[in-house]
Each structure stands twice: as structure tokens, then as C-alpha cells.
N, CA and C atoms of all chains as a GROMACS GRO file, in nm:
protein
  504
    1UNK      N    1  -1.805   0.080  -2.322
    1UNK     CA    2  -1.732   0.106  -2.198
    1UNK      C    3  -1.583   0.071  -2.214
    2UNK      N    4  -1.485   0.098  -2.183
    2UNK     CA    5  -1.352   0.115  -2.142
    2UNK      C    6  -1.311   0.075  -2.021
    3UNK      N    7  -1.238  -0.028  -2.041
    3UNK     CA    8  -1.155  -0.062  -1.839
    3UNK      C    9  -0.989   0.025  -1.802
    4UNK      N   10  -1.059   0.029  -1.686
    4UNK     CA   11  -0.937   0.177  -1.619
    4UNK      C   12  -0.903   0.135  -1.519
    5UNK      N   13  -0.756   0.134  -1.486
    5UNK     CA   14  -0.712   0.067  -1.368
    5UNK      C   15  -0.702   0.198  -1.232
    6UNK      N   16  -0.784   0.179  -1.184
    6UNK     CA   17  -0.714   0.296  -1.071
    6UNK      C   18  -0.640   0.231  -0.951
    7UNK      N   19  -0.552   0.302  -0.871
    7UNK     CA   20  -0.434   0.229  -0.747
    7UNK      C   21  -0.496   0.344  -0.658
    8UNK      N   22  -0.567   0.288  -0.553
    8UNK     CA   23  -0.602   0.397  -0.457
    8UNK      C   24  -0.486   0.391  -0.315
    9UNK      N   25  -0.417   0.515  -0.268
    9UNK     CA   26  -0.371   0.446  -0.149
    9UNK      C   27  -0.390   0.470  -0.055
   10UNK      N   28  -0.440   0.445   0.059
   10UNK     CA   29  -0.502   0.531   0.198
   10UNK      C   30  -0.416   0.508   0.321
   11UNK      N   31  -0.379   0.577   0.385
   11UNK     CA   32  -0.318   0.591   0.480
   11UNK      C   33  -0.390   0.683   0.626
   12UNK      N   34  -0.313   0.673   0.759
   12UNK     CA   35  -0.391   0.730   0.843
   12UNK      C   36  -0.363   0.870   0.860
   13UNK      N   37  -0.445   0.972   0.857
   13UNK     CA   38  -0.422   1.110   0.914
   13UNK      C   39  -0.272   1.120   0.973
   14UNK      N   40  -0.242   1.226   1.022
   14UNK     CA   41  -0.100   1.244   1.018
   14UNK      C   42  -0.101   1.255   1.184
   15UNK      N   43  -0.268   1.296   1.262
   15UNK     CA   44  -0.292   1.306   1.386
   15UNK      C   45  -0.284   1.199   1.459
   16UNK      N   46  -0.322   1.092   1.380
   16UNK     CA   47  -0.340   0.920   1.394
   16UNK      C   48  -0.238   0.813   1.436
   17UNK      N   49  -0.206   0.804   1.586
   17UNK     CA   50  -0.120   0.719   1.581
   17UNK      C   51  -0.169   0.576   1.494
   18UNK      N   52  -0.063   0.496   1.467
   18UNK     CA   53  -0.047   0.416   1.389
   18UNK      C   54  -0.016   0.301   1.437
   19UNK      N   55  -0.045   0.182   1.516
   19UNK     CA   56  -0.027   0.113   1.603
   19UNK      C   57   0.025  -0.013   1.500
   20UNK      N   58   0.004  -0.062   1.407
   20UNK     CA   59   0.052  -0.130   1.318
   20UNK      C   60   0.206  -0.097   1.287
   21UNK      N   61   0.249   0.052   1.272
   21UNK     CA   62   0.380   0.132   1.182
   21UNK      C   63   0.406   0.102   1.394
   22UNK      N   64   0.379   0.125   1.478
   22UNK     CA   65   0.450   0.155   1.621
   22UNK      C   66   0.492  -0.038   1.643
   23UNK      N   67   0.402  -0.099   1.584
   23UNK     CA   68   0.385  -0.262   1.651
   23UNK      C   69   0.538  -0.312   1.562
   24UNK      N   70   0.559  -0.284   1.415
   24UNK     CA   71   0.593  -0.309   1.302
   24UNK      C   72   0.814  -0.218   1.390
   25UNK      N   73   0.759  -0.100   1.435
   25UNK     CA   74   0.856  -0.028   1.416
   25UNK      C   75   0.935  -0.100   1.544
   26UNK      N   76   0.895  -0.131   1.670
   26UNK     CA   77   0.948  -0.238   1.763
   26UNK      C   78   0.992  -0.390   1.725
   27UNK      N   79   0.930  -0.439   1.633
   27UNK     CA   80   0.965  -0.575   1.581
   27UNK      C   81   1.133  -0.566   1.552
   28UNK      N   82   1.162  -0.430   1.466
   28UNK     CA   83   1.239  -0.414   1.378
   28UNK      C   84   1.370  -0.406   1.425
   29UNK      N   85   1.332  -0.321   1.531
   29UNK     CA   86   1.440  -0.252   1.659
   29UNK      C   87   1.465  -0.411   1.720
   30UNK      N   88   1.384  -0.469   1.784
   30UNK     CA   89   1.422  -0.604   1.815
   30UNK      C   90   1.521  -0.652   1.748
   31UNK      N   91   1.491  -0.683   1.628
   31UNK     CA   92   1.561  -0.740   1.552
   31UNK      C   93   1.732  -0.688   1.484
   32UNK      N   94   1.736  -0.561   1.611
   32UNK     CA   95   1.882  -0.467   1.592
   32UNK      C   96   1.886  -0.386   1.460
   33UNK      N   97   1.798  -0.355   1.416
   33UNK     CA   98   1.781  -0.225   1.260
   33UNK      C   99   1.757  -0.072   1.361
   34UNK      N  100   1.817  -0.006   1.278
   34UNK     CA  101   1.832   0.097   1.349
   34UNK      C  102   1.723   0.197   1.296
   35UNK      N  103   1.580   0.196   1.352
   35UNK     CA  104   1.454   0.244   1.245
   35UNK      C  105   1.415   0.334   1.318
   36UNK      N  106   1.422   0.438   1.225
   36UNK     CA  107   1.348   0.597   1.321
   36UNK      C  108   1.192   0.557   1.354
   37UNK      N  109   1.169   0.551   1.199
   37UNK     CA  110   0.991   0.540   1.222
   37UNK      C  111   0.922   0.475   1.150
   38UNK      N  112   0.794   0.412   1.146
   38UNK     CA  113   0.741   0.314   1.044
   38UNK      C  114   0.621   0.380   1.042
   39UNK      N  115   0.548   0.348   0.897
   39UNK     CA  116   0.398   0.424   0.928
   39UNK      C  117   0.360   0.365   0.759
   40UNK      N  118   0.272   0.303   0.804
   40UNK     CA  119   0.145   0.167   0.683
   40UNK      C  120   0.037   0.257   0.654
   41UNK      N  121   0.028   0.178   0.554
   41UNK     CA  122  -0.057   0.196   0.396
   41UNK      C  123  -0.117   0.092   0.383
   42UNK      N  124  -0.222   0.137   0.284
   42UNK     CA  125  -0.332  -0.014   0.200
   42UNK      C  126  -0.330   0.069   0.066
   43UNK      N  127  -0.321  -0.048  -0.012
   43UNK     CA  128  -0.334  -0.032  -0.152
   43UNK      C  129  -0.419  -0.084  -0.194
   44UNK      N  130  -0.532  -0.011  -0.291
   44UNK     CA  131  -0.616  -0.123  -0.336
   44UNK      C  132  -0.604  -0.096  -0.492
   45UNK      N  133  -0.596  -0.184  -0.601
   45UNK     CA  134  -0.560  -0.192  -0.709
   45UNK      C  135  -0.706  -0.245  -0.748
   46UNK      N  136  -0.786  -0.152  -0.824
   46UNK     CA  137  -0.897  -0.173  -0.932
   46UNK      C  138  -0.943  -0.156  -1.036
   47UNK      N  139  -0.968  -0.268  -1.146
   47UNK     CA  140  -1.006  -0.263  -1.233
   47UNK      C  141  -1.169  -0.196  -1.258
   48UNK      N  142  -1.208  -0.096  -1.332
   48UNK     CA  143  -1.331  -0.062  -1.340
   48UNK      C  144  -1.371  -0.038  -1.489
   49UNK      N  145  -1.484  -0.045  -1.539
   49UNK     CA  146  -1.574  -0.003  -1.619
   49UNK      C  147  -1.599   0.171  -1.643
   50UNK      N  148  -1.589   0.206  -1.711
   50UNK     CA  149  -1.630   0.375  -1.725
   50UNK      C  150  -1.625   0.401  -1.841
   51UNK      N  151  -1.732   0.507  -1.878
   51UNK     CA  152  -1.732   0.568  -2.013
   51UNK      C  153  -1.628   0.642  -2.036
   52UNK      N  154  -1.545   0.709  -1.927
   52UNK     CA  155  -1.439   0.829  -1.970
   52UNK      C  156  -1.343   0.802  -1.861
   53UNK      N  157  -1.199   0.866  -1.876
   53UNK     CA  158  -1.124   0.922  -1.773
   53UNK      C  159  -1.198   0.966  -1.662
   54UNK      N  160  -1.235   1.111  -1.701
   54UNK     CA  161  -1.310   1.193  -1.639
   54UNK      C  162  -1.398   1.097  -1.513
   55UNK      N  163  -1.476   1.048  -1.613
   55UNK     CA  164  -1.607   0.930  -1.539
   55UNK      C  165  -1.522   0.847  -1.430
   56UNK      N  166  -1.428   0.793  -1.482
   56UNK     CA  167  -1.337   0.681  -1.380
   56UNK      C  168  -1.291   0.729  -1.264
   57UNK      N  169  -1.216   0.840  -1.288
   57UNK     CA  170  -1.186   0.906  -1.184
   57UNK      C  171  -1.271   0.983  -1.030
   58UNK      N  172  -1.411   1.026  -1.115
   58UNK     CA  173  -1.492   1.027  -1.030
   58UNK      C  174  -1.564   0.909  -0.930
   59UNK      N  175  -1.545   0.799  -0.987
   59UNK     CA  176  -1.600   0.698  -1.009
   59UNK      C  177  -1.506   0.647  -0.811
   60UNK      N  178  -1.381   0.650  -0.922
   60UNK     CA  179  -1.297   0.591  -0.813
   60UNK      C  180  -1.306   0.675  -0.682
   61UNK      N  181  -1.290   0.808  -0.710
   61UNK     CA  182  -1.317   0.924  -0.566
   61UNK      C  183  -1.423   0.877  -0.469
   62UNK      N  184  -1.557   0.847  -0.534
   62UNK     CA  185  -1.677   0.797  -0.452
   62UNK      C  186  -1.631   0.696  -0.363
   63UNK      N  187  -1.575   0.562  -0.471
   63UNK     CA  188  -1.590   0.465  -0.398
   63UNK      C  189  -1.456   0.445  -0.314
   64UNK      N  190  -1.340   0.562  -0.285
   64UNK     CA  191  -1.264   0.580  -0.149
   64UNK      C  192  -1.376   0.651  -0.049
   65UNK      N  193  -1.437   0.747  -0.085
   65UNK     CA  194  -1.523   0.802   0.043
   65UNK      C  195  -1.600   0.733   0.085
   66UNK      N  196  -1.658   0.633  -0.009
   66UNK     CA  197  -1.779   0.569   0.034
   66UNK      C  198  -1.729   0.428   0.123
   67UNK      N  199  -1.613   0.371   0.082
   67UNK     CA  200  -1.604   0.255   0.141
   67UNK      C  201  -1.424   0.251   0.204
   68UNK      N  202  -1.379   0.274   0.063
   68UNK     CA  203  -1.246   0.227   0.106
   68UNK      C  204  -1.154   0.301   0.240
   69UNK      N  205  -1.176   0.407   0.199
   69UNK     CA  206  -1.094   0.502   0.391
   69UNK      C  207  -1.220   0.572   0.457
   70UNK      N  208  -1.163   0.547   0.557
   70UNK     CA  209  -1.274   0.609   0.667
   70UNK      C  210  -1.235   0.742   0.656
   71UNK      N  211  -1.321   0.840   0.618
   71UNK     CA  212  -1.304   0.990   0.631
   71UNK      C  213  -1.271   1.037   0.775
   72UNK      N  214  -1.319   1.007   0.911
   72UNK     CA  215  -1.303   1.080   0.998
   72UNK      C  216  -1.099   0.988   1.009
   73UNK      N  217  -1.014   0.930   0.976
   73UNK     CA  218  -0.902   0.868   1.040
   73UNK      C  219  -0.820   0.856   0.925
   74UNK      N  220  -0.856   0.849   0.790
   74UNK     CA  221  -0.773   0.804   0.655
   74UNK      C  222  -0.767   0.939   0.579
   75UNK      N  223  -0.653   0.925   0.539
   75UNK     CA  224  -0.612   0.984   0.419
   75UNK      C  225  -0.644   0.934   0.294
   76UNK      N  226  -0.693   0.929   0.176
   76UNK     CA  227  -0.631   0.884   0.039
   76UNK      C  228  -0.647   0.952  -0.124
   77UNK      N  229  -0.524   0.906  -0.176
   77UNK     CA  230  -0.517   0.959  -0.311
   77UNK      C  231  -0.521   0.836  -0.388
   78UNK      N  232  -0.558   0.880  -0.528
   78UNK     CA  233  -0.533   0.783  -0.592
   78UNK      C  234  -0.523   0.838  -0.755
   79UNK      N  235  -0.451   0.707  -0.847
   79UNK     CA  236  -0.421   0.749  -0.978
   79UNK      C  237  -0.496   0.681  -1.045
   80UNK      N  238  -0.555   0.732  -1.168
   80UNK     CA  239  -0.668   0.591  -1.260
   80UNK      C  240  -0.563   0.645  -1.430
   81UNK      N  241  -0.523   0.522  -1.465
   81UNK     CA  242  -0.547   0.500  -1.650
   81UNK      C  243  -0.588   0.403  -1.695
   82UNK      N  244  -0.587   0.444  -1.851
   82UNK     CA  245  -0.688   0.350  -1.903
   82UNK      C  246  -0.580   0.234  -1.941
   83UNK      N  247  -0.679   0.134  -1.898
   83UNK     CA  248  -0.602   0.034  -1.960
   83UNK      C  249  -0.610  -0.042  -2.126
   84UNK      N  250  -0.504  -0.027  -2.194
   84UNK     CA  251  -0.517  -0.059  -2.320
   84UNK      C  252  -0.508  -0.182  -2.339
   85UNK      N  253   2.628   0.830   1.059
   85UNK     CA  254   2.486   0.728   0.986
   85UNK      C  255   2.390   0.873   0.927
   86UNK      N  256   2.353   0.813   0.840
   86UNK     CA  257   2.231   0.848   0.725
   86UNK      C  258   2.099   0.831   0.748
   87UNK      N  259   1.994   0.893   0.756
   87UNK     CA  260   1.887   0.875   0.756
   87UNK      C  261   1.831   0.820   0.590
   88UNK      N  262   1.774   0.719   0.559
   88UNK     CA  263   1.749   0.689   0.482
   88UNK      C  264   1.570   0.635   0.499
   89UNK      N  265   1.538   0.652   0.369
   89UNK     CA  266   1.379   0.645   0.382
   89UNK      C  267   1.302   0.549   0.278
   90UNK      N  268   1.272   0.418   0.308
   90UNK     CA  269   1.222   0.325   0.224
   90UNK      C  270   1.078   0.287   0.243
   91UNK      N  271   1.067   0.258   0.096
   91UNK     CA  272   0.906   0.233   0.096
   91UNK      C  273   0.878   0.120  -0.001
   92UNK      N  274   0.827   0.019   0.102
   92UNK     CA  275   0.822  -0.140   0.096
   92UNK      C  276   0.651  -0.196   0.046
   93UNK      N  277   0.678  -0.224  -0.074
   93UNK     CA  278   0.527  -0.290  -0.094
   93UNK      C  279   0.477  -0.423  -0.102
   94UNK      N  280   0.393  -0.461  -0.025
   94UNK     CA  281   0.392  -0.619  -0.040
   94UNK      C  282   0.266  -0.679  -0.068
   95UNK      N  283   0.260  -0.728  -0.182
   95UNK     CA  284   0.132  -0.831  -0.203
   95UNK      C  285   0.124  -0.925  -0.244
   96UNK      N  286   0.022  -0.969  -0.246
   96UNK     CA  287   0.006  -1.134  -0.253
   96UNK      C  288   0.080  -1.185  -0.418
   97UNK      N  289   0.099  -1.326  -0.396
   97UNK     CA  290   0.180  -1.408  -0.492
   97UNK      C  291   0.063  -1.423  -0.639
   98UNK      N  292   0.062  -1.376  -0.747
   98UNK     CA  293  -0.042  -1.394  -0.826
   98UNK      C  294  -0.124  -1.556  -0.825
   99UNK      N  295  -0.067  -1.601  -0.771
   99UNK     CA  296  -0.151  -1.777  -0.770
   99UNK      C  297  -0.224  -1.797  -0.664
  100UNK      N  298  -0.182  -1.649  -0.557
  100UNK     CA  299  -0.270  -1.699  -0.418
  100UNK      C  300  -0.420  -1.564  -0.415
  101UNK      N  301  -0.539  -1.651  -0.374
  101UNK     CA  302  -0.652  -1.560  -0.390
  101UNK      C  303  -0.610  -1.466  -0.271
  102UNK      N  304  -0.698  -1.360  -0.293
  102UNK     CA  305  -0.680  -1.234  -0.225
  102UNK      C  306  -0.800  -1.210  -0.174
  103UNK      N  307  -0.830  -1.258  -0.036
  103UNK     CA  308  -0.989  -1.250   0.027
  103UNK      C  309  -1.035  -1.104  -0.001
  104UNK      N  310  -0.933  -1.024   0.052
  104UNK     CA  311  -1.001  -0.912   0.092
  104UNK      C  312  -1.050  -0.857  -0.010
  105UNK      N  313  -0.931  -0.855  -0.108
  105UNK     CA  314  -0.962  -0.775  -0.287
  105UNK      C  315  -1.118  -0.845  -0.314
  106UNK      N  316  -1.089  -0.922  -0.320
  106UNK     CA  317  -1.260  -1.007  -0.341
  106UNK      C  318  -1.339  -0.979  -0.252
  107UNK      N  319  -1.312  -0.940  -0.147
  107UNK     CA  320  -1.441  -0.896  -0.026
  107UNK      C  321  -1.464  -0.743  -0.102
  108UNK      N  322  -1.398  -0.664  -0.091
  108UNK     CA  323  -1.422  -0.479  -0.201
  108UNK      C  324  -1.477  -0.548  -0.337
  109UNK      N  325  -1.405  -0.629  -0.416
  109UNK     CA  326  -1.487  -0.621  -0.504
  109UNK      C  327  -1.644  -0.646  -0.504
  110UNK      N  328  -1.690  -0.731  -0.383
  110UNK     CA  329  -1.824  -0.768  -0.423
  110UNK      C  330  -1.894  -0.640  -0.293
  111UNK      N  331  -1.854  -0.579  -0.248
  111UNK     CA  332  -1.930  -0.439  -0.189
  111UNK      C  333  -1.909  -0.344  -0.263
  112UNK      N  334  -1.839  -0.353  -0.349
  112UNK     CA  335  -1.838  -0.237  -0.465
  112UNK      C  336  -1.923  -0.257  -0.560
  113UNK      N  337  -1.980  -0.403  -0.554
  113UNK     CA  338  -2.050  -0.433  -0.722
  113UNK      C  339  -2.191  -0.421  -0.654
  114UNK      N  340  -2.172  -0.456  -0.526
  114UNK     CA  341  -2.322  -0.382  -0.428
  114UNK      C  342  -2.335  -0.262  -0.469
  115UNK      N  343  -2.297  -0.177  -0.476
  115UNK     CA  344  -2.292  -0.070  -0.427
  115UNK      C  345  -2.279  -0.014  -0.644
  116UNK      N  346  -2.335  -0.099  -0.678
  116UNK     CA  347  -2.329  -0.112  -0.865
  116UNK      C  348  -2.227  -0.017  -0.926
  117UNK      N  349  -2.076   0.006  -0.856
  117UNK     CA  350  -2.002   0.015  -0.979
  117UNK      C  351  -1.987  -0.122  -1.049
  118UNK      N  352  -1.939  -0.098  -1.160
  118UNK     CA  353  -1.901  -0.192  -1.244
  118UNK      C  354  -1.738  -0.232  -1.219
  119UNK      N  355  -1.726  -0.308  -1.127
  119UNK     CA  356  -1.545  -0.366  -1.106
  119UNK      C  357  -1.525  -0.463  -1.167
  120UNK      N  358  -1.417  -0.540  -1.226
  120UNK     CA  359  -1.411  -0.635  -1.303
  120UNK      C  360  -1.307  -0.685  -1.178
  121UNK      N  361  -1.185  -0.651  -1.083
  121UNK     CA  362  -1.102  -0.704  -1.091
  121UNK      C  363  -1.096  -0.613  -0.918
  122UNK      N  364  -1.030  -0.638  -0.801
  122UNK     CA  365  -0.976  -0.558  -0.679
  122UNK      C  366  -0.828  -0.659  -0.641
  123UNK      N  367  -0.746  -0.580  -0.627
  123UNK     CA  368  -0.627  -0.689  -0.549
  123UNK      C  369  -0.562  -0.585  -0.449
  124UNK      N  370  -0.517  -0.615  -0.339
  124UNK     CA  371  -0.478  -0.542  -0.183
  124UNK      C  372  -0.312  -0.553  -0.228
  125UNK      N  373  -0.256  -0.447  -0.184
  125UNK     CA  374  -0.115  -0.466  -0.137
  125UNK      C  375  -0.112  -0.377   0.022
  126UNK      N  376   0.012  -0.341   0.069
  126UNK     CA  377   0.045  -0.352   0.180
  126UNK      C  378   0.173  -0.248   0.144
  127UNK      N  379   0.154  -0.134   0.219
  127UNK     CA  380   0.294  -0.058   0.198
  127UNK      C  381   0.331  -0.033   0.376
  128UNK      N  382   0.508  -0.018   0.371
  128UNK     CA  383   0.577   0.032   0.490
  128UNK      C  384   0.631   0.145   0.440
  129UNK      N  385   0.645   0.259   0.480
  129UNK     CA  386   0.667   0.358   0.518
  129UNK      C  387   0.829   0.360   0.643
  130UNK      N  388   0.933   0.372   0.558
  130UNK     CA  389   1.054   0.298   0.726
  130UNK      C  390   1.211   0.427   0.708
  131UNK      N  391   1.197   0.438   0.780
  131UNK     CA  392   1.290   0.577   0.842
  131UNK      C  393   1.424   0.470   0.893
  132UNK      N  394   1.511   0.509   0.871
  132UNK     CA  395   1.647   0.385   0.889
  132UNK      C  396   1.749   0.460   0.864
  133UNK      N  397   1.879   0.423   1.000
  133UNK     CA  398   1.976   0.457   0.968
  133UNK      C  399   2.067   0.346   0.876
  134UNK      N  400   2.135   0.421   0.840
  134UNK     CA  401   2.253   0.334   0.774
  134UNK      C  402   2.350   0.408   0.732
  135UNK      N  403   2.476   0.352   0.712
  135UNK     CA  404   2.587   0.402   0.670
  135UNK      C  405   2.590   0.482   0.561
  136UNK      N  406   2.560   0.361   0.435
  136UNK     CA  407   2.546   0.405   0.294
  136UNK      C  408   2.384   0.359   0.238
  137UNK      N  409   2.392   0.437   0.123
  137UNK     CA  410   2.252   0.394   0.054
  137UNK      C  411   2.245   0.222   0.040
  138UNK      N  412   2.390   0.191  -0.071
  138UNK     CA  413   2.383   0.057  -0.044
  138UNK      C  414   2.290  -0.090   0.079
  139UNK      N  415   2.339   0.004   0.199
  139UNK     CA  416   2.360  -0.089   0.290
  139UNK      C  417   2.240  -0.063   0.350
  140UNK      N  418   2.150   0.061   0.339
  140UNK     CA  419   2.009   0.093   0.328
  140UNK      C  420   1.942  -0.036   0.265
  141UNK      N  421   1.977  -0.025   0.141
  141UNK     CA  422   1.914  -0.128   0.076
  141UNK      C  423   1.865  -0.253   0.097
  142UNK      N  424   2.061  -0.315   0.134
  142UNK     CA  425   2.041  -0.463   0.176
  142UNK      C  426   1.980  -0.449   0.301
  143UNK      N  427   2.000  -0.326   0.385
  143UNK     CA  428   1.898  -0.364   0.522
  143UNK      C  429   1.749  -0.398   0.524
  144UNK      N  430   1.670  -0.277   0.421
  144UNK     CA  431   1.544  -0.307   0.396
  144UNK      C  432   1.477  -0.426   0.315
  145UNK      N  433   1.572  -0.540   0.249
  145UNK     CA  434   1.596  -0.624   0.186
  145UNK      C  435   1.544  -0.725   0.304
  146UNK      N  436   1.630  -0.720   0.339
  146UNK     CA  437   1.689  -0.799   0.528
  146UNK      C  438   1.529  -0.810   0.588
  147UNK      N  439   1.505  -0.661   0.616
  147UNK     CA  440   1.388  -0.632   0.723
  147UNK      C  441   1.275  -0.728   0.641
  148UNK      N  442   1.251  -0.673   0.495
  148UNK     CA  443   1.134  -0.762   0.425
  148UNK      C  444   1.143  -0.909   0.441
  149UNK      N  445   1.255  -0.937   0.408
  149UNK     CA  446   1.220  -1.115   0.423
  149UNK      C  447   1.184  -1.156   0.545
  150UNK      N  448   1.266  -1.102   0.667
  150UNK     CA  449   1.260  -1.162   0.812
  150UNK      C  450   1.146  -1.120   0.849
  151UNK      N  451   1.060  -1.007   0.793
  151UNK     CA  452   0.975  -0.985   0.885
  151UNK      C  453   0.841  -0.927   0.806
  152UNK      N  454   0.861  -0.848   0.736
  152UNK     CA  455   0.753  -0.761   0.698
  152UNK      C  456   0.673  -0.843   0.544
  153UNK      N  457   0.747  -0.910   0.529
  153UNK     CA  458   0.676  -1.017   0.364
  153UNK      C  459   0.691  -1.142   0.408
  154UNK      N  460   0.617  -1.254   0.384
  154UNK     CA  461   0.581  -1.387   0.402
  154UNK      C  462   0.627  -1.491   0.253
  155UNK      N  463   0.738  -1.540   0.281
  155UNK     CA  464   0.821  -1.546   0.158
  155UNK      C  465   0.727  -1.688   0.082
  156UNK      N  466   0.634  -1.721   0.180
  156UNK     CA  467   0.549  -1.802   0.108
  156UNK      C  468   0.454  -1.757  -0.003
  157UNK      N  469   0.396  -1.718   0.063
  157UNK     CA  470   0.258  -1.612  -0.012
  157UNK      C  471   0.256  -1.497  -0.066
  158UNK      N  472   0.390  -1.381  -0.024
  158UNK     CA  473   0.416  -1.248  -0.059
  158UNK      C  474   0.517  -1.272  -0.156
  159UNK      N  475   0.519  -1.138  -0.266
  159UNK     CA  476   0.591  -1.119  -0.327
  159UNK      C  477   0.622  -0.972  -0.294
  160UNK      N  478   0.748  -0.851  -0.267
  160UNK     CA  479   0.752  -0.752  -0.267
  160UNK      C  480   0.844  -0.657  -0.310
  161UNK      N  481   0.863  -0.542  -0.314
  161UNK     CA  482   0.937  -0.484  -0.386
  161UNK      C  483   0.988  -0.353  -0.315
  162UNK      N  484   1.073  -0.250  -0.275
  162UNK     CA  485   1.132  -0.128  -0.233
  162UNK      C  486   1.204  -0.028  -0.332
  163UNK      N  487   1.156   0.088  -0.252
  163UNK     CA  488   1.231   0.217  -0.273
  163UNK      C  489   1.318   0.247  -0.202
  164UNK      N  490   1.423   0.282  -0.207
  164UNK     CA  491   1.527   0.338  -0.107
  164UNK      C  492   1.576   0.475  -0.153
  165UNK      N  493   1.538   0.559  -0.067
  165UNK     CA  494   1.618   0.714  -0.070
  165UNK      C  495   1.687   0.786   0.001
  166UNK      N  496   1.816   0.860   0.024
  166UNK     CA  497   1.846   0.952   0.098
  166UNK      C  498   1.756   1.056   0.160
  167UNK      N  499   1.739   1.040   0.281
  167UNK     CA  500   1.653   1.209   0.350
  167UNK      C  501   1.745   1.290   0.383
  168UNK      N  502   1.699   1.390   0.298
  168UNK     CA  503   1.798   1.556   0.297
  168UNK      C  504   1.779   1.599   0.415
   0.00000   0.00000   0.00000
């Protein structure tokens, strides 16, 4: 087996207000910054096991649908290499 | 003023544990991929006027320490770009 780092990043639908990027984007304004708009992300950075690229990558796809973003509200992409 | 568009990432200090990364890792190892390793970051997404790119910069500089990174526990890093 081979370890492969994949960086998944998920974000909310584009339909999705964002109450974190709206909570975040008032702080800012408070604070006299002159901010059009704010809008948050999660990163999750994982190390995995896989026989291949190929394999990893699938690997990683599952486990965004399966756990990491909620399909009906999240967006996400992500990049996998191998780590040497 | 300039519309300028930065993108702020923030995660934990390598000496401080990372609940959550460790909470995915062990529902992922449920769930029998093979993970060796999960760590969380935190991205902003921030729409900002400013004069110059420069001053873009030091603003989103500004915004991270005062507000959006925890200069205890976070370590973070930015992009700053002109929006055409």
C-alpha cells in the first residue's frame, strides 16, 4: 500500500445562506473594514492508505459523500497525491 | 476603492490536538478506510475594499489577528487578489 494525502474542501451550495460568512461578515464591518462579503469553508486534510491514485481518489470521493459534506447543502472538491 | 478578494486559512498550531480531525478520523476507520492521519483547517472567503493591493493585504492581515485566527492556538495564512 502507498499513503496519499488528499485536501478535501466543502463549502455551502451557492443557494445556502451562510450564517457563519453573514455572522463573520458583521463582526468585520464592526470593526470599520470595508467587506462586501464573507462566505466559509472546511478543510479536511487526509492521510490514506490505497493501492493506486486511481484507488485514492475514489476512495476519497466516497468518504466526502458519505460523511464529510452533506449532499443535500455542501459543495466539495478535492485534490489527492501521493505522498513520497 | 478596489474590490479585492482574499482567502484566509486557519488551522490549528501543530502542538495543539485537533478534536475534530480525530473525531473523522475514527468514523472513517469505522467506516474501514484505512486513514493514518485527519487535520481540519478553516477557510474565509472575504470581498474587501481597499485602496491598493498592498493595503488589501495589511487589512486582511489586521482582520486575521483581531478576529478570524486565535493567535494562541491558530496559525494562518492568505491570498490576496484584485477582482476584475
Amino acid at each position: 500500500m502507498t499513503i496519499y494525502h488528499a485536501r478535501v474542501e466543502i463549502r455551502l451550495k451557492p443557494a445556502h445562506v451562510d450564517p457563519e460568512g453573514q455572522t463573520t461578515k458583521k463582526a468585520l464591518t464592526d470593526l470599520n473594514y470595508r467587506v462586501e462579503d464573507v462566505f466559509t469553508a472546511k478543510v479536511y486534510e487526509i492521510d490514506l492508505d490505497a493501492p493506486s491514485l486511481d484507488k485514492a481518489e475514489e476512495l476519497v470521493d466516497e468518504m466526502s459523500r458519505k460523511l464529510l459534506a452533506n449532499p443535500v447543502k455542501d459543495d466539495y472538491e478535492f485534490e489527492v497525491r501521493e505522498v513520497k
